[in-house]
Every structure is written in structure tokens, then in C-alpha cells.
Residue, then its C-alpha position, 0 to 999 in steps of 0.5 A: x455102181x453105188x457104194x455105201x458102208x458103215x462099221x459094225x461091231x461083232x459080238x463074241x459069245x464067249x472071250x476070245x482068248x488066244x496066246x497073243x490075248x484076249x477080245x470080247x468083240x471084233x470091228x467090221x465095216x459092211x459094205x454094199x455095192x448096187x446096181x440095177x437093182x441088185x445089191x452085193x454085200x461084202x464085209x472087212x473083217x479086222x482083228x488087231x493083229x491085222x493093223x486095219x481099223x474102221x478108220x482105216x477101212x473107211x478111208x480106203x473105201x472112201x477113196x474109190x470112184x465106183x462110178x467108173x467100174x463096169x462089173x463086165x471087167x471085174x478082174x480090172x476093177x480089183x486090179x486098179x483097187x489092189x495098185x491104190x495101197x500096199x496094205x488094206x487087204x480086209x478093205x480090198x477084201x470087202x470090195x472084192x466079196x461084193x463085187x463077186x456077189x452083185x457079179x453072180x446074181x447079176x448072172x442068175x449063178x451061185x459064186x462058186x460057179x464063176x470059179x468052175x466050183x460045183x458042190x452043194x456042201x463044204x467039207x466038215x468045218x472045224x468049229x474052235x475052242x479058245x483058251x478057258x478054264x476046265x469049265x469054260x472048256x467042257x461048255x464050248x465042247x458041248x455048244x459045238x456038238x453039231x460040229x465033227x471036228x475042232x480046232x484047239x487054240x494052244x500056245x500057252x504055258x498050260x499047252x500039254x494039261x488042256x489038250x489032255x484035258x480035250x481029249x477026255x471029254x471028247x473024242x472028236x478029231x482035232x486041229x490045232x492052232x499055237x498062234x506063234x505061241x511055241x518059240x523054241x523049235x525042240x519044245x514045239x517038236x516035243x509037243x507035237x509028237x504029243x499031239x499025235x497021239x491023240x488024234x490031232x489031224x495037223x498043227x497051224x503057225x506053231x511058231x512065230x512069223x519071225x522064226x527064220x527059214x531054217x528054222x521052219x525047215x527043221x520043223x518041217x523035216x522032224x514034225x510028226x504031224x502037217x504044219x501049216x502057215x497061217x501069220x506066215x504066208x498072207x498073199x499069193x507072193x507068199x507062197x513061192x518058198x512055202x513049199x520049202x518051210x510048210x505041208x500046208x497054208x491057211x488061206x483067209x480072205x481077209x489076208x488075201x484080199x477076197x476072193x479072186x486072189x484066194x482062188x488063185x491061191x488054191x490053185x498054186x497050193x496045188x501045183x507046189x503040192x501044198x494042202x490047204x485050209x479055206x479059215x476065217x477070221x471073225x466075220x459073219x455070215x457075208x464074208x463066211x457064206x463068200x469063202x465057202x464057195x470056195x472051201x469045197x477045194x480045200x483039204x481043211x475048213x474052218x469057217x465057224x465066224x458066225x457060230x462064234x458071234x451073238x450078233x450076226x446082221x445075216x441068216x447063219x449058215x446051215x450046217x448039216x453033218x458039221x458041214x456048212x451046205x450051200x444054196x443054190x441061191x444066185x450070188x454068195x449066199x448071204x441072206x441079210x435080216 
């Protein structure tokens, strides 16, 4: 196999702002793995909170022997990957998105089939509204009038005043994201009897990654709505005492390390009665057309990257009934420019 990779900065179309700050752009590296003619694509997505960079990417890539890999024993190749590093899950990811892509077409099979997934559309994909002024919010919900359902950015002082604000101008079901924005348990469980009564369908990381056990616990027991783990559970090792502090987990590729751990993920979400949300960071339509193989297992979708970006190096996504379809197209489905 041959590996190549190079960075590639994605364009926001509008300032991402969350309550940990505000970016206008996100670092990726594109990679693609040949073989025999055939070309799988993956992507390393990293926002700042993550602590990858393009040179860390880079590095890590650049120590892999892809020359000794047989893609027969893909499970033993993402193993080996994995052992190199405690860290660099967006650049294991990268390999894993490419790997499972050449794997499938090699194969004449969309990815989902390796997983014993078969749809031919996800379930209605969120599509977020950050932080902005009255203005800047009413353009974003007008741009997402394709989409079913939203996904608020909270976690600021204004929380109560622009989840109204929402609220007026459209009646569209709403998911929540604080960001670990809330630190005080009562004012965050104040705040959520609020969100539901206005058609708010479940809240992510209301609180901080620190927030202690018993804490996360209370919030749990009093929470009028499903809280879900997003900063708080990033791995498969995370999830074994989720249950006790969360409804739900917000599964990325890009915390998990791509796709085979994702999966397995899933499936352990289901035997601990966990629900799950199939999200993203911002990425484009390679690592976004990749998680939505397996979205269609997910009880929540939010795999809006490529409608966020100005730039994208591969075809948007369909999106029909604000559902992202999938192709019968052998592979992830990510079709370069």
C-alpha cells in the first residue's frame, strides 16, 4: 500500500462560536491509502480542544510502515496503529476511514455492509446554530431550512434569552449542546426543566469534563431531559461506568479512533441501555460520508460538517427529508472534486 497526506484547512461559512470560544476555520490532513489501483480516503479532523495538530498529524502518520499492511487483516493493522500512541485518535482515525474505504471497494460493497449495516438513509441529521447575535441567528435558521432538526450551541450567560429567542422564530425540534458550559448543578438542572418545555429532545456535556461522579449522577436522577456524554466519554474504555452518570453518548470518529471502535461502541451503548448520537467535529464529506455508515444504528445524527464549510474537497452529501441518503457506491461514499 501507499500512503500520502497533506493538511488542508477547512473554511467555516460562518464564526464558530461555542462557550469555550470562537474559530473561523478547522486544520485537517486528507490522507490517501492506494493499492492496486484503488484509492481510500480518510481525514484528521482537529479542533483545538482535541490537542492534535497538523504536526502532530503528521508525524504520527509519517511513522507507519504501510508497506507491510495487508488489508485481508484489517482488524491487525488498526491494532498495531493503535499500540504506537496512547493519543492521536484523529490521525489513527484518518487511517482507520481509509483503510475501511479501500477495504469496501476493494470488495464492489458500500462500508456499511462490512458492519451488517443495510439502509439507504440516516435518520434526520441535526444541523447547528452557534452563538450570534438576534441577526446572525435568524440567517442560520433560515440557511438550515432543509434540516428537521437543530442543534443549539449553549453555554453561555445569555443561555435562557436565545433558546427563547430560537424558539420564536421556529418551531423545529431542538437538541442541545452546553459545551461544559453550565458548572453549577442546580442552575444547569434549572435550565433544563426550561429546555423542556420547548421541545428540546435531549441535552450534550451540560457540564464540564471534570464534574466529579456524584455529581453527574444527581444530574442524571433530577434531569427532566437525556443528558449525553460528549467531552466525557471518547473511547470504548470510557463507557463502562457511562451508564451510571449518562442516558446517552456522543460518539465521533474522531475521539474514537474511526470506524471499527465506533462500532464497537455502538454495540456496547446498546448492551449498557445507553442511546447514542453518531456527531462530528468539523470535517468534510470524507470522514462525514464514513460515520454515516454507521449513523443508521443511532438513535441521534449530527453530521452537518460539510453544510458548515465553504471549502469542501469532495461532493456534499444529499440530504433529502434533512436525511443524509447513502449511496450504493462501493466504499464510504465520499466522492473527491
Amino acid at each position: 500500500m501507499i500512503l500520502r497526506f497533506e493538511p488542508y484547512q477547512l473554511q467555516l461559512k460562518h464564526p464558530f462560536r461555542l462557550a469555550t470560544g470562537t474559530r473561523t476555520s478547522t486544520s485537517t490532513v486528507q490522507v490517501h491509502i492506494e493499492l492496486n489501483g484503488l484509492v481510500g480516503y480518510g481525514e484528521a479532523s482537529m479542533p483545538p480542544y482535541l490537542g492534535e495538530t497538523i504536526e502532530s498529524v503528521t508525524a504520527f502518520l509519517s511513522k507507519l510502515k504501510p508497506k507491510n499492511w495487508q488489508i485481508e487483516n484489517l482488524a491487525g493493522i488498526l491494532q498495531e496503529i493503535d499500540s504506537l500512541s496512547e493519543k492521536d485518535n484523529a490521525a489513527k482515525a484518518a487511517i482507520d476511514i481509509a483503510l475501511h474505504d479501500l477495504k469496501a471497494k476493494m470488495l464492489g460493497v458500500p462500508t456499511r455492509e462490512l458492519f451488517g449495516i443495510i439502509a439507504s438513509q440516516t435518520p434526520p441529521t441535526a444541523m447547528t446554530i452557534g452563538m450570534g447575535s438576534e441577526a446572525e441567528l435568524r440567517q442560520k435558521v433560515a440557511e438550515a431550512e432543509d434540516f428537521k432538526l437543530l442543534k443549539i450551541k449553549l453555554g453561555g450567560a445569555d443561555d435562557k434569552y436565545k433558546i427563547d429567542f430560537l424558539r420564536s422564530i421556529t418551531d423545529k425540534p431542538f437538541l442541545v449542546d452546553a459545551n461544559q458550559g453550565w458548572t453549577d448543578v442546580e442552575v444547569a438542572l434549572k435550565m433544563i426543566d426550561h429546555l423542556s418545555l420547548l421541545n428540546v429532545l435531549m441535552v450534550e456535556q451540560p457540564m464540564p469534563f471534570s464534574t466529579s461522579a456524584k455529581t453527574w449522577k444527581t444530574l442524571k436522577e433530577k434531569s427532566s431531559l437525556p443528558i449525553f456524554a460528549d467531552e466525557s466519554v471518547k473511547r470504548l474504555s470510557d463507557l463502562e461506568n457511562a451508564s451510571e452518570l449518562f442516558h446517552g453518548v456522543n460518539i465521533k470518529l474522531m475521539k474514537s479512533t474511526g470506524l471499527a471502535e465506533a462500532n464497537a461502541m455502538l454495540n456496547r451503548c446498546e448492551q449498557l441501555g445507553l442511546q447514542t448520537m453518531i456527531g462530528c467535529m468539523t470535517e468534510s464529506s470524507c470522514a462525514i460520508m464514513a460515520a454515516a455508515q454507521l449513523a443508521p444504528r443511532a438513535n441521534f445524527v449530527d453530521l452537518d460538517g460539510p453544510f458548515l464549510i465553504s471549502n469542501n474537497p469532495f461532493e456534499e452529501p444529499q440530504l433529502i427529508n434533512g436525511c443524509i441518503q447513502l449511496n450504493t457506491f462501493s466504499g464510504n461514499g465520499a466522492i473527491p472534486f
